[in-house]
C-alpha positions, 0 to 999 in steps of 0.5 A: 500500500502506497503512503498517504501525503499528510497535509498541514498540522492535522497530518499527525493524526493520520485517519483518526478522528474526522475531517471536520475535527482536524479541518477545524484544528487546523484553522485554530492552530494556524491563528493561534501561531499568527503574531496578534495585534497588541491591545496597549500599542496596537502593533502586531507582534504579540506571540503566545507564551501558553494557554490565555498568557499573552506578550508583546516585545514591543511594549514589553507587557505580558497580559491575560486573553483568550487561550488560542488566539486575540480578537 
């Protein structure tokens, strides 16, 4: 049998679980890596440190949000 090409983030999961479930977290992963648009001085660059933990280099300020992704 010929392997299967893996497609994005939910390609470790291999034929597991659904393609709904690994389409949707695809899409939530790939927000949640984007740099976010700081809410203090506006820029983008905020990185994710962990789950709702927030940090902006270039204001220095290091803030609680949502747990995947700023809106």
């Amino acid at each position: 049998m010929p392997k299967s090409k893996k497609s994005k983030a939910s390609g470790r999961f291999g034929a597991r679980y659904g393609k709904k479930v690994r389409a949707r977290l695809v899409e939530v992963e790939n927000k949640q890596r984007k740099k976010q648009k700081c809410p203090f001085c506006k820029k983008i660059g905020v990185k994710r440190l962990s789950k709702g933990i927030w940090k902006c280099p270039k204001c220095e300020k290091k803030f609680a949000g949502h747990a995947y992704y700023l809106e």
